[in-house]
C-alpha positions as CSV (number, residue, x, y, z in Angstrom):
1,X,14.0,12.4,2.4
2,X,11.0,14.7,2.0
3,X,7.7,13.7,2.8
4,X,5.1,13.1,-0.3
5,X,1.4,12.1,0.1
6,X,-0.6,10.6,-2.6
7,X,-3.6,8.6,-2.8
8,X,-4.1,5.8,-5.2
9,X,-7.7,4.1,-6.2
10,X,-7.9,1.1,-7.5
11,X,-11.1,-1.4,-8.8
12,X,-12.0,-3.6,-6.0
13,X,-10.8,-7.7,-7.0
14,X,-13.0,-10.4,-5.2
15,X,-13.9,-9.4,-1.8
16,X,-12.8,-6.2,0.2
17,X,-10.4,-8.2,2.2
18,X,-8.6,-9.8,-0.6
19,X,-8.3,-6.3,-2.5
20,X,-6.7,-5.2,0.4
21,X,-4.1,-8.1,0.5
22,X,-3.5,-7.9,-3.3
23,X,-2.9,-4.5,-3.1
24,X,-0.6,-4.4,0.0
25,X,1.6,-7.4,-1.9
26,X,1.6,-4.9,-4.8
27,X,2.6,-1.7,-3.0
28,X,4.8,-3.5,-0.4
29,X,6.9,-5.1,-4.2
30,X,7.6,-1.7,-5.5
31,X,7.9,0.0,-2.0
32,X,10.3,-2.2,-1.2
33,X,12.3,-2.0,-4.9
34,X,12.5,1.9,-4.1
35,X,14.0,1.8,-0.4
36,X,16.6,-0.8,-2.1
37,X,18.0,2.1,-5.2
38,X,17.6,4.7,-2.4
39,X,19.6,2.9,0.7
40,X,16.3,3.2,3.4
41,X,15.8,0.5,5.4
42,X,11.9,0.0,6.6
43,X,11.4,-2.2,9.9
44,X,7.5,-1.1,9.9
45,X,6.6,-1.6,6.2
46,X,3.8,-4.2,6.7
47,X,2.4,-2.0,10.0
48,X,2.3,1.3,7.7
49,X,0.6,-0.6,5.1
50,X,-2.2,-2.5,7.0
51,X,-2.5,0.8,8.6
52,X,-3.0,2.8,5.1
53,X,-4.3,0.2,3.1
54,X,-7.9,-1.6,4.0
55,X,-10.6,-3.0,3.2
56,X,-13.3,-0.5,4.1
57,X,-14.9,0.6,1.0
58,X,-14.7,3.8,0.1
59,X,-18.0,6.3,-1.4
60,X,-18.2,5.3,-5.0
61,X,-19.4,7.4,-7.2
């Protein structure tokens, strides 16, 4: 499977911490639909998501 990086922005719900866990559920749902049609198996998902995904904001402009 080749590699493909992207970023995605979204607007911050609630606080930074609970934008990060809404958007982990959401990534993590349709991540997870993906790896099913394709056959991969992820035993890191939720490590390589609170890696990626955070609550740190981010410069606005």
């Amino acid at each position: 499977m080749k590699k493909k990086q992207f970023n995605l922005n979204f607007i911050r719900v609630g606080t930074p911490e609970q934008s990060a866990i809404i958007v982990k559920h959401l990534v993590r749902k349709e991540l997870q639909k993906m790896f099913q049609q394709h056959g991969v198996i992820a035993t890191n998902l939720d490590e390589v998501l609170d890696k990626y995904i955070t609550a740190e904001p981010t410069d606005e402009q």
